[in-house]
C-alpha positions in Angstrom: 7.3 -1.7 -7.7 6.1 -0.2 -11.3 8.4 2.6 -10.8 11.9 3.6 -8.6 12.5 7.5 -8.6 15.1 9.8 -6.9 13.8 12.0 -4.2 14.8 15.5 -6.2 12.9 13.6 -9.2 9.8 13.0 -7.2 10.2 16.5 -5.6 9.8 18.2 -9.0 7.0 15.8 -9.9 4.9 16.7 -6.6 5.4 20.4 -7.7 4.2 19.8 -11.1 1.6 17.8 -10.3 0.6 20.7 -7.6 0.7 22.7 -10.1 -1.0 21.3 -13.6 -4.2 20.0 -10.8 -5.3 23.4 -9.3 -4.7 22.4 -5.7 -4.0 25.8 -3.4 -5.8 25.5 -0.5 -7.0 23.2 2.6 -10.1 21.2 1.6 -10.6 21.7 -2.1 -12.8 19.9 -4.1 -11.2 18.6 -7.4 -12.0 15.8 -10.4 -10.0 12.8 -10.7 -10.6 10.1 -13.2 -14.2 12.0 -13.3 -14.9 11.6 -9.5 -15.8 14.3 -7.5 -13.5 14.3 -4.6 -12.1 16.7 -1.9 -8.4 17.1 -1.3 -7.6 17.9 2.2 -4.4 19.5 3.4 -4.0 18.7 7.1 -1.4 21.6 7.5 -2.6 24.6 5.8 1.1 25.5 5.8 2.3 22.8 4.0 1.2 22.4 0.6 3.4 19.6 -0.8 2.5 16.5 1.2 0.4 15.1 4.5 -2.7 15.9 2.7 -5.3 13.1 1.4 -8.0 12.5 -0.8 -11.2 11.8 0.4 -14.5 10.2 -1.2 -17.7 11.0 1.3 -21.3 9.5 0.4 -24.2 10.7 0.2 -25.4 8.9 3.2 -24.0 8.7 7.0 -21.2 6.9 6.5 -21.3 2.7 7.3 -17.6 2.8 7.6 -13.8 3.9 6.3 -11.6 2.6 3.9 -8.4 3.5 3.6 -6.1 3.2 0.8 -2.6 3.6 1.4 -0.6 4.0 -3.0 2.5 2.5 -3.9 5.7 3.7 -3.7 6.8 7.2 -5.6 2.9 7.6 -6.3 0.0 9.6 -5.4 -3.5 9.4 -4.4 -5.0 10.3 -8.0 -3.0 6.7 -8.9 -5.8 5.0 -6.9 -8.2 6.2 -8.6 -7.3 6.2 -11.7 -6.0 2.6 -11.8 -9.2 1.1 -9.8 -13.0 1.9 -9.5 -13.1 0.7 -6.0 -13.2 4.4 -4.2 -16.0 5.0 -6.4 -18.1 1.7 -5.6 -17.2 2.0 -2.3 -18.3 5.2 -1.8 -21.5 4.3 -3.8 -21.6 1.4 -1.5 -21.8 3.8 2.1 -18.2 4.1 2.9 -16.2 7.0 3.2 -12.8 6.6 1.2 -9.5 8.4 2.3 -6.1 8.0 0.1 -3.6 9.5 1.5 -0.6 11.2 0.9 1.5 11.4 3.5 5.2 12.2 2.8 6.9 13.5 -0.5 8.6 10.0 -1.4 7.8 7.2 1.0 8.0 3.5 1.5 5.9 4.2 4.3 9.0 3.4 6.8 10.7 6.2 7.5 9.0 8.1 11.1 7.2 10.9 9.7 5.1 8.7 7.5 4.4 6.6 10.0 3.7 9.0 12.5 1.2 11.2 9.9 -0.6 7.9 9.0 -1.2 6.9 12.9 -2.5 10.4 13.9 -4.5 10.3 10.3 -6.4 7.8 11.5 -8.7 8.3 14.8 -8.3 12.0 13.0 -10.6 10.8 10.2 -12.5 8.5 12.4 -13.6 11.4 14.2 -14.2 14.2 11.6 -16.7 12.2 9.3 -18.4 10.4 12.1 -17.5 6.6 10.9 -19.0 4.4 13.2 -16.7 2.6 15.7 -15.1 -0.3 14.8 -15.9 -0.2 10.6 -12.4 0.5 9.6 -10.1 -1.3 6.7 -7.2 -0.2 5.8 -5.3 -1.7 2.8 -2.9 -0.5 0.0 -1.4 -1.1 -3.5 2.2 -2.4 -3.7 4.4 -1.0 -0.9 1.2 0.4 0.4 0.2 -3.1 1.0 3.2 -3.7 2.9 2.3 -0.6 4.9 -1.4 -1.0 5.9 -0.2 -4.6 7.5 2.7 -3.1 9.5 0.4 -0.6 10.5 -2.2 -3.6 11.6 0.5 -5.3 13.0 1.9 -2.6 15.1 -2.0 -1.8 16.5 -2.8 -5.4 17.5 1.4 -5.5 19.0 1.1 -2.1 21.2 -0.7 -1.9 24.4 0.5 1.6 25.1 0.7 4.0 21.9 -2.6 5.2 20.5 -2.9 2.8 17.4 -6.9 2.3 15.4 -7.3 -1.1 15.1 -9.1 -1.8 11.6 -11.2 -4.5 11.7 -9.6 -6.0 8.4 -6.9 -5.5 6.2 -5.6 -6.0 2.6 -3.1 -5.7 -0.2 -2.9 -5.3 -3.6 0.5 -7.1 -4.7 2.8 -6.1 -1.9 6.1 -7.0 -1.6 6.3 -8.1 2.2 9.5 -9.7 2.9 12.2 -6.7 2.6 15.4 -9.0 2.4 13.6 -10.8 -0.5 12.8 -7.6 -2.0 16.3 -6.3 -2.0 17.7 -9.5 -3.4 15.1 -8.9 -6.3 16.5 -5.6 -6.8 20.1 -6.8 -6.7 19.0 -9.6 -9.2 17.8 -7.1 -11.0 20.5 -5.0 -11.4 23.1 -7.9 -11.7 21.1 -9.1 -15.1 20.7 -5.4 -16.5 17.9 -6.9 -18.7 15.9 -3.4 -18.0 18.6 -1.3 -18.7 16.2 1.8 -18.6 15.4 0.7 -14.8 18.9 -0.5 -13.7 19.8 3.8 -12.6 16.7 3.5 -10.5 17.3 0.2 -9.3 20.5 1.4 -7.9 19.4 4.5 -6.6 16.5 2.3 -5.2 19.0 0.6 -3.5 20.9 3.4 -2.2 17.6 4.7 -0.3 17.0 1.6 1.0 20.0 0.9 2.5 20.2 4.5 3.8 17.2 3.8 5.5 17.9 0.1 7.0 21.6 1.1 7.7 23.2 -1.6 5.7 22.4 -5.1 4.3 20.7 -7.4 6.2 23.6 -9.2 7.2 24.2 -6.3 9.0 20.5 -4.8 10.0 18.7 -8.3 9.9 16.8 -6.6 12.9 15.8 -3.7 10.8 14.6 -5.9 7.8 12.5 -7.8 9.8 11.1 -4.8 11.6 9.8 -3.5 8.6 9.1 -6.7 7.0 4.9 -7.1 7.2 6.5 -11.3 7.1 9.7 -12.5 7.4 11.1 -15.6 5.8 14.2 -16.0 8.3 11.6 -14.8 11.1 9.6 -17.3 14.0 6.4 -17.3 12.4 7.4 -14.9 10.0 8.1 -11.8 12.5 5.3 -9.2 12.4 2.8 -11.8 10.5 2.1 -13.0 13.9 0.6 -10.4 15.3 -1.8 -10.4 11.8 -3.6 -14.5 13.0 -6.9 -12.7 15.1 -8.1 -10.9 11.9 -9.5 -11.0 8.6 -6.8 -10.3 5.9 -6.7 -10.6 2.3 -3.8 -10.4 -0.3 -4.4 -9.8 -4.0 -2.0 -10.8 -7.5 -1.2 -11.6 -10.8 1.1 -14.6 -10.6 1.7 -14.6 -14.2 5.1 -15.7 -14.2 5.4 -16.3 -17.8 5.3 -12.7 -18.5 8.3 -11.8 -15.3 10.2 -14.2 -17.5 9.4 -13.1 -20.8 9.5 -9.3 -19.4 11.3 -9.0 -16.4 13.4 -12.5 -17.1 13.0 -13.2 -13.5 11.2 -16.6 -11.6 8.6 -16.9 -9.1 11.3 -16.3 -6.1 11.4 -13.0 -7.8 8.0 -11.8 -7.5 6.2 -10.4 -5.2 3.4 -13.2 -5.0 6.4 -15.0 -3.7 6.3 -13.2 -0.2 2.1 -13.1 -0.7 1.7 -16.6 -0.9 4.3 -17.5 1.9 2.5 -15.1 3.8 -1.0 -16.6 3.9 0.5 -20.5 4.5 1.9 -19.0 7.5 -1.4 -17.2 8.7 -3.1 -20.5 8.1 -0.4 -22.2 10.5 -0.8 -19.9 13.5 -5.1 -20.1 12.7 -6.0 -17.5 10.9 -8.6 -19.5 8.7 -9.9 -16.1 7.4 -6.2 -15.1 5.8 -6.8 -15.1 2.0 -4.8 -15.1 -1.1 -6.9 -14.1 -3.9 -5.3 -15.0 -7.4 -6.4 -13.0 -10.1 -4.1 -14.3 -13.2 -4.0 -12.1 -16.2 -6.0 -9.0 -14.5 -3.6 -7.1 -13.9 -3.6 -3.6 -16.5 -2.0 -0.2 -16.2 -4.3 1.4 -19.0 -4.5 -0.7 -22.6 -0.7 -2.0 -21.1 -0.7 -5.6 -19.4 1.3 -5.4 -16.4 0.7 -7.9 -13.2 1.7 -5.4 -10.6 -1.7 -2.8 -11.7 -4.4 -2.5 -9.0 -6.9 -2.9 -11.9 -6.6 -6.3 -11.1 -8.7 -6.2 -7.9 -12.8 -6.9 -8.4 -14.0 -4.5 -6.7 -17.7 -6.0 -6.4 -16.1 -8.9 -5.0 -14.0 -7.3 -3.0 -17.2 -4.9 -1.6 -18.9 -8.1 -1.0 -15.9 -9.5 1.9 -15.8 -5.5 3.1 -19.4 -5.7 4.2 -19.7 -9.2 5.7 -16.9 -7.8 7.8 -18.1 -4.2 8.7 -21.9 -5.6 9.1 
């Protein structure tokens, strides 16, 4: 995660940020990174979260992509950290980033319940064609957009979308490994201007979970898109039928010279595990895309940024699938 924030922090932020961008009303259209876009509050009641961005072009639509951000962000992030909304919208397809609770990892019910009723919601407004859907995120996003995939292909009874393909943009997937990073972390207090969050971090996600995984290991692996300790990684299973792609900067020379962490520690750890395991159970279409020293936030080098994703590229594996 670039950033770990208390809920009254974020709170304030989501006012501010209400606030300093114009946004009043339901299905406004707005500028962001100097795109034309349309922010759409689902409950015209409710004007600090469940709303989204969305990118329409100028033809019918050949199919959705949706973009899930990464923890404590919002959807301007997106577009400000990647041109892929633009291109893609250039490209035919209809982009929605939502926003769908004030602070999320994307675990607790309500996000999860906004983002499944999102779906066939958007599907149906903007007339995407059936079956062209992606979904996909940035960092815990990424995490997200698989459990989501993996709890569509799992259920026969609830109303899930399947998407047709999926991605993620340096997720951390494996939330026991995740919260031994943060421990680490916090036990090394080499960021000492991140070790508050870290533990507040901590505190929410052990709210949430209900205790360590030596006491929740069932929880952890629930919301675990794959599981080291799990049979075939727990919900990776249910990921082997479809196309899936993982993106990072593996530059572990910089965790050590900035973080002072190893491999184990990084996210690309969980990534890479992730992939070998989708290539066990037959996935051959289950792809880990390295893209070493890409990774920017602005003029400031950082492996975690979504700039890292080629978004040509990625356009180019988006319509072999949706075509």
């Amino acid at each position: 995660m670039k950033n770990f924030r208390l809920l009254t922090l974020t709170t304030i932020a989501v006012l501010l940020y209400l606030t300093t961008s114009g946004q009043g009303g339901n299905g406004q259209k707005v500028k962001i990174a100097n795109e034309s876009v349309e922010r759409v509050f689902r409950n015209k009641l409710d004007s600090s979260s469940n709303f989204y961005l969305v990118l329409e072009p100028t033809i019918k639509p050949i199919g959705l992509i949706l973009i899930l951000p990464g923890y404590g962000s919002f959807p301007r992030a997106i577009l400000e950290g990647s041109d892929l909304p633009s291109k893609a919208r250039k490209r035919g397809y209809i982009v929605v980033i939502p926003f769908l609770e004030v602070e999320t990892f994307y675990l607790d019910s309500v996000a999860q319940h906004n983002l499944k009723t999102l779906i066939p919601e958007i599907l149906s407004k903007y007339n995407v064609p059936s079956g062209k859907f992606i979904i996909g995120g940035h960092s815990a996003g990424g995490n997200a957009a698989l459990l989501y995939t993996a709890q569509a292909f799992q259920s026969s009874g609830e109303p899930f979308v399947r998407p047709v393909a999926v991605f993620g943009i340096d997720p951390p997937l494996d939330m026991k490994r995740f919260r031994n990073t943060v421990l680490h972390e916090i036990e090394i207090d080499f960021r000492k201007n991140n070790v508050n969050g870290m533990r507040d971090f901590l505190k929410y996600f052990e709210s949430h979970f209900g205790g360590p995984p030596s006491l929740q290991e069932d929880n952890y692996k629930k919301y675990s898109a794959y599981y080291r300790d799990a049979k075939d990684g727990g919900n990776t299973t249910y990921l082997k039928t479809l196309p899936i792609r993982l993106y990072c900067d593996p530059d572990v020379n910089w965790a050590i010279e900035n973080l002072r962490v190893g491999y184990e520690h990084l996210n690309a750890s969980d990534q890479s595990a992730c992939i070998a395991q989708l290539r066990l159970l037959g996935n051959a279409n289950a792809e880990l895309i390295i893209n070493l020293g890409k990774g920017y936030f602005g003029s400031t080098r950082h492996p975690h940024a979504m700039s890292q994703l080629d978004s040509k590229e990625f356009l180019s594996w988006a319509d072999k699938i949706i075509k």
